[in-house]
C-alpha positions as CSV (number, residue, x, y, z in Angstrom):
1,X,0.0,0.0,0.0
2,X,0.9,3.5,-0.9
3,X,1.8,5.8,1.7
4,X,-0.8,8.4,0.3
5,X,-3.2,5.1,-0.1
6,X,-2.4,4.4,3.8
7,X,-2.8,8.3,5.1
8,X,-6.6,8.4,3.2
9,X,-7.5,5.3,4.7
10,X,-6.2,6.1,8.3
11,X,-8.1,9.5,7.8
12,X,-11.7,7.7,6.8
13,X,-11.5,5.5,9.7
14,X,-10.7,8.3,11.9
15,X,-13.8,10.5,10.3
16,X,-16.2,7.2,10.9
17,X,-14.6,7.4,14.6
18,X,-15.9,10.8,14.6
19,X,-19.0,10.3,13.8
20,X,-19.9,7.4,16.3
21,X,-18.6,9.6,18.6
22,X,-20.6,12.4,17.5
23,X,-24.0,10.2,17.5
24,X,-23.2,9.2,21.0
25,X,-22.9,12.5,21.9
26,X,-25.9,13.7,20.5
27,X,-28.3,10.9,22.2
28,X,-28.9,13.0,25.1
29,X,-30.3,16.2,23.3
30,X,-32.6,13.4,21.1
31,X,-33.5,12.2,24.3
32,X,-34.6,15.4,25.9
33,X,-36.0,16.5,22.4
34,X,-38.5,13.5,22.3
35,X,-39.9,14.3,25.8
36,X,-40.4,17.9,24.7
37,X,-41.7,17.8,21.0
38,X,-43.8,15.1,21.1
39,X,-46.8,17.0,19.7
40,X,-47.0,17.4,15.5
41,X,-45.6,19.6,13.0
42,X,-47.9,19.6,10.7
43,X,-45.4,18.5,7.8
44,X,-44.7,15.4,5.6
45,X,-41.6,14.1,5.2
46,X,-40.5,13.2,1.2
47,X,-41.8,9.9,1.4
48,X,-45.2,11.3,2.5
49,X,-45.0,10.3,6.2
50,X,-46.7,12.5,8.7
51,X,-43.5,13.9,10.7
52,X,-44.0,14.6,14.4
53,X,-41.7,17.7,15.7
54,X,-39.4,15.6,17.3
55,X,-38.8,14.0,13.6
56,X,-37.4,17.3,12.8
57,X,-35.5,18.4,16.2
58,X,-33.5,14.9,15.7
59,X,-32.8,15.4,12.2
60,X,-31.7,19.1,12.8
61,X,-29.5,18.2,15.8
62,X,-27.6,15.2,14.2
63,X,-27.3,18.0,10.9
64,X,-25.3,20.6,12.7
65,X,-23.7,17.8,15.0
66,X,-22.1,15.3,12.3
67,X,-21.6,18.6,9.6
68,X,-19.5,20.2,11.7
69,X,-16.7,17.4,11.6
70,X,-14.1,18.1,9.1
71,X,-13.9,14.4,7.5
72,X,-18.2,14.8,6.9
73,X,-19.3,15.9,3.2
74,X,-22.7,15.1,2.8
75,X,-25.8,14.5,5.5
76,X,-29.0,12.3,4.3
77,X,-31.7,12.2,6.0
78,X,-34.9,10.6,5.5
79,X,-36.3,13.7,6.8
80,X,-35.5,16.5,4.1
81,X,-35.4,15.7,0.6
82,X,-32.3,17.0,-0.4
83,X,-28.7,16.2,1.0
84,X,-26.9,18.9,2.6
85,X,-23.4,19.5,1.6
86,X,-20.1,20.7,2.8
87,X,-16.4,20.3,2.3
88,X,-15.2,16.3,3.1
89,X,-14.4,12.7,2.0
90,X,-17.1,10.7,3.6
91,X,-21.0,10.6,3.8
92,X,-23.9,10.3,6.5
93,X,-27.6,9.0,5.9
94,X,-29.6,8.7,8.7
95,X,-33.1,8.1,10.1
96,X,-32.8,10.2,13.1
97,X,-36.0,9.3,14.9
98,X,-36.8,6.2,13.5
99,X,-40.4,4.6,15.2
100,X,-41.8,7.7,16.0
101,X,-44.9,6.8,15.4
102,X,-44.6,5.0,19.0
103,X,-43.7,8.7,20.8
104,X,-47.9,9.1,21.5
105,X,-47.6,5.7,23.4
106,X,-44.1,5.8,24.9
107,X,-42.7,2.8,23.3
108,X,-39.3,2.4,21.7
109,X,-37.6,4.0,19.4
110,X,-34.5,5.4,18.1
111,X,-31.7,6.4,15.1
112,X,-30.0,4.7,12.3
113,X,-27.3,5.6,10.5
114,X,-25.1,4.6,7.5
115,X,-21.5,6.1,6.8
116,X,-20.5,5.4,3.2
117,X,-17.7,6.7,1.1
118,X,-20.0,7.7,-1.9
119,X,-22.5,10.1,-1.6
120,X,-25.9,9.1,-1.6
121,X,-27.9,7.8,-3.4
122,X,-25.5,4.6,-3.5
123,X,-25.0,1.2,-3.4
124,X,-24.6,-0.3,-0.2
125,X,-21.2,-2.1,-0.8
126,X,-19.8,1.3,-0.1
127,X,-21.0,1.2,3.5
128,X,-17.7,1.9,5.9
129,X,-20.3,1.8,9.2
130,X,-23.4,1.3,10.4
131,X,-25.3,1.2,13.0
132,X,-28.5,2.3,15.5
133,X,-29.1,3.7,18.7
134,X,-32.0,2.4,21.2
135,X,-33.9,5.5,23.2
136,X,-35.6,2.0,25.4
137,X,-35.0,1.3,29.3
138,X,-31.2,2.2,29.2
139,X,-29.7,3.8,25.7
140,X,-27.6,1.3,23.7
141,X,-26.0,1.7,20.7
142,X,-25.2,-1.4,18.0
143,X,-22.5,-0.1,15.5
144,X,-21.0,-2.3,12.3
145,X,-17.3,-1.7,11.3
146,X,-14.6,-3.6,10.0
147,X,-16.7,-7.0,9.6
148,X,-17.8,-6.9,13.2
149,X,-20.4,-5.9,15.5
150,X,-20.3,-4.6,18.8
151,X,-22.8,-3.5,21.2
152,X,-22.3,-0.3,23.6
153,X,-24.6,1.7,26.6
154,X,-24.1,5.0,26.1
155,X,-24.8,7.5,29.5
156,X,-24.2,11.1,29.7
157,X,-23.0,10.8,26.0
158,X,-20.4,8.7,26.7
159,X,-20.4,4.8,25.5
160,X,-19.3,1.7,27.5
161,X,-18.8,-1.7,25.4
162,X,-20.7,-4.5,26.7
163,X,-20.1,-7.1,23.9
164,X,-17.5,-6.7,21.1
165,X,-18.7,-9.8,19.0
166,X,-22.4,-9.4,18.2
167,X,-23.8,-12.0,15.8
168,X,-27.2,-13.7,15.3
169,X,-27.5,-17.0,17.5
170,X,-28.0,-20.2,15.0
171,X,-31.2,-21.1,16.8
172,X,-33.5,-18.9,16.1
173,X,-36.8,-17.8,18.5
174,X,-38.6,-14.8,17.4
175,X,-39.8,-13.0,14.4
176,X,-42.1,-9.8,13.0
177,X,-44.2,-8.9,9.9
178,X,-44.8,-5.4,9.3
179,X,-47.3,-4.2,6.6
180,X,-50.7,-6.6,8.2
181,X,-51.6,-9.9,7.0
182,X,-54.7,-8.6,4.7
183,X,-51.9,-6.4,2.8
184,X,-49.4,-9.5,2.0
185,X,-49.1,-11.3,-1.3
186,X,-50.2,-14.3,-1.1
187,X,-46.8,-16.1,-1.6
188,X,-45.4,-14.0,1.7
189,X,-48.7,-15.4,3.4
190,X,-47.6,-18.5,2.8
191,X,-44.4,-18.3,4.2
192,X,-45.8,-16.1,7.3
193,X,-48.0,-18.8,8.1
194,X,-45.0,-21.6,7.8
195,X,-42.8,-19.1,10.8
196,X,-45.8,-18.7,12.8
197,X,-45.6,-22.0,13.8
198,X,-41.9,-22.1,14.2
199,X,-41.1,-18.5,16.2
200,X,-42.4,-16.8,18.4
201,X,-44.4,-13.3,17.4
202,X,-42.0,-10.1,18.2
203,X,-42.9,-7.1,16.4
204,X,-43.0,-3.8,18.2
205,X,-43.3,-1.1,15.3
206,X,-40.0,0.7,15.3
207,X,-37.2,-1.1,13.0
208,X,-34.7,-1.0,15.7
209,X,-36.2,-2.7,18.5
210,X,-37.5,-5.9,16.1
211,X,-33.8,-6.0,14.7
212,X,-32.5,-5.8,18.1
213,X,-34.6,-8.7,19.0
214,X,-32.8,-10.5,15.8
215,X,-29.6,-9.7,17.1
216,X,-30.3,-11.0,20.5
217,X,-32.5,-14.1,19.8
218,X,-32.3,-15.0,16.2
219,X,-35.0,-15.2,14.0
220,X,-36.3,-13.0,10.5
221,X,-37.7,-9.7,10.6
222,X,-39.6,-8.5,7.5
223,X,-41.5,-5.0,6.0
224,X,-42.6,-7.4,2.9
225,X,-43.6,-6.5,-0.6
226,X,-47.2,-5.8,-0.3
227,X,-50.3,-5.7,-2.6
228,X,-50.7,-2.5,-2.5
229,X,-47.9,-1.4,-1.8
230,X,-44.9,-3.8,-4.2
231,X,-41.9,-1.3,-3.6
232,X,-42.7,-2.1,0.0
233,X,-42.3,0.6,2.7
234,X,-38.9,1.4,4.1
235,X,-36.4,4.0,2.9
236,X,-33.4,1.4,1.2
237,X,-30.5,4.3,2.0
238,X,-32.1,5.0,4.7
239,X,-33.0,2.0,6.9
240,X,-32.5,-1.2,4.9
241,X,-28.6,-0.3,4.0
242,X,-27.4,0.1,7.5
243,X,-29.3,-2.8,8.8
244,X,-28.5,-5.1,6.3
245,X,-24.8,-4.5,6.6
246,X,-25.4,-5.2,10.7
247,X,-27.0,-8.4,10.2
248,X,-25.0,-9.5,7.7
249,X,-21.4,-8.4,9.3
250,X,-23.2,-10.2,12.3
251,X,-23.5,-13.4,10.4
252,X,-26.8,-13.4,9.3
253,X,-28.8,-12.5,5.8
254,X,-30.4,-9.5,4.3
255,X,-32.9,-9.8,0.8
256,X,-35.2,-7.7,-1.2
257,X,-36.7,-10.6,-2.1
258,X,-34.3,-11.6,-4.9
259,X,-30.9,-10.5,-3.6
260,X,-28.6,-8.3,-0.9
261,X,-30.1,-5.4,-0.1
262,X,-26.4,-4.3,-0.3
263,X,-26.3,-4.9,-3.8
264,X,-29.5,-2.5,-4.8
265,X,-28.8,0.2,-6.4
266,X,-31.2,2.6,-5.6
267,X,-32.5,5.3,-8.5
268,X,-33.6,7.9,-5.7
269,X,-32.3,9.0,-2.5
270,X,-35.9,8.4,-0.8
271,X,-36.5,4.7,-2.9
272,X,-38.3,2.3,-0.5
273,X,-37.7,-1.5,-0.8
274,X,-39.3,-4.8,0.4
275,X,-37.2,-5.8,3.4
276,X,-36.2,-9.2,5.2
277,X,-33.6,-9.6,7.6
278,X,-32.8,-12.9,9.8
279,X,-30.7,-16.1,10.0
280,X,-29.6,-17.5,6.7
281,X,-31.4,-20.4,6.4
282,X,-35.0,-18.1,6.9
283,X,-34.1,-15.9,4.3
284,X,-33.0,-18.7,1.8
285,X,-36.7,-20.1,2.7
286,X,-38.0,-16.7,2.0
287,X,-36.8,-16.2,-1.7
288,X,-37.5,-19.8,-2.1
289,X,-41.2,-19.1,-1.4
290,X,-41.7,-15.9,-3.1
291,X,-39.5,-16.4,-6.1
């Protein structure tokens, strides 16, 4: 390797250190901003979704947090519709507040984020990091890097490892079905009905509690393709990206039905995609039964 070769690589990894840093940083002004702008805004995001106010308090805190490191070029959110740009190498997409629909009855939520070295929209083999924060009981924090994951608590914006090799267990327990069983394709159905009586039901309505519950069980988690709806409803750059490259740098699979979710490209910064994430062997059995 080059020395200029090893000096941009050195300075990448330091700018992804930076930004988990700056994330964990940040958690306690998201956490104070869901308990004080819980009420709505009276706005749609670009994919049409009401937005609460503490949608946009998130999105504009991470903004001015992760823009004002040197290393950062572009933020993405699933919040605005266009990226904001500065002077930098690497790029951040993020869904700041992600569940937000489950502020009204206190339940969990959180943030995800992607770091990628192209500016989005891309392809998700240019992930450098990923990973999602967990506003629940305590705050945790589940980051990708360097073909591992690794779990943290974060207090005070400070983060404490509590496992450094996070990966799907080989027997899997739970799983959970967004999107409601009148809505599915029939093949889905078919497969929903085969899990059902396999796993046990775990779906609480905000992506990164039901992929936490994959991480820490083992199972398949899936916002399917649905009759109405065929591009499915989650944000690809957004919220299928980062997770797929967790669950799969954690040993487990990612599919849009037909292949790696890190392997879409996507058209449009805000494309939406059919999602399903779980242990191998369940996703094979997925694109089995829907192919």
């Amino acid at each position: 390797m080059s020395k200029s070769l090893d000096t941009s690589t050195t300075e990448a990894e330091q700018t992804v250190t930076e930004v988990i840093d700056g994330i964990v940083e940040t958690t306690p002004d998201v956490r104070r901003a869901v308990a004080d702008h819980r009420g709505q805004s009276n706005s749609v995001n670009p994919s049409g979704d009401d937005q609460l106010a503490a949608d946009l308090r998130a999105d504009e805190l991470f903004e001015q947090r992760l823009l004002g490191i040197d290393g950062v070029a572009t933020y993405a959110s699933e919040e605005r519709a266009e990226v904001k740009a500065t002077d930098g190498r690497l790029h951040v997409a993020m869904d700041p507040l992600d569940g937000s629909s489950n502020l009204e009855p206190n339940s969990g939520m959180g943030t995800i984020f992607g770091v990628y070295s192209e500016r989005p929209p891309t392809v998700g083999t240019n992930l450098l990091a990923a990973g999602f924060v967990i506003y629940g009981p305590i705050t945790s924090m589940v980051v990708a890097r360097k073909g591992g994951v690794s779990e943290y608590i974060l207090e005070d914006g400070d983060k404490r490892m509590v496992d450094d090799d996070v990966t799907v267990p080989d027997d899997p327990t739970v799983f959970g079905f967004g999107g409601g069983i009148d809505s599915w394709t029939d093949e889905f159905a078919a497969y929903a009905e085969e899990i059902r009586h396999e796993l046990k039901l775990r779906y609480g309505g905000a992506m990164v509690a039901d992929i936490n519950q994959i991480l820490t069980y083992g199972g398949v988690f899936s916002y399917p393709e649905l009759e109405s709806r065929p591009e499915g409803k989650l944000r690809l750059q957004f919220e299928g990206q980062p997770m797929a490259y967790i669950l799969e740098s954690a040993g487990g699979r990612s599919s849009n039905g037909e292949q790696s979710l890190l392997e879409v490209e996507p058209d449009e910064l805000h494309e939406r995609t059919p999602l399903y994430l779980g242990n191998d062997d369940l996703i094979d059995r997925l694109e089995s039964n829907i192919d």
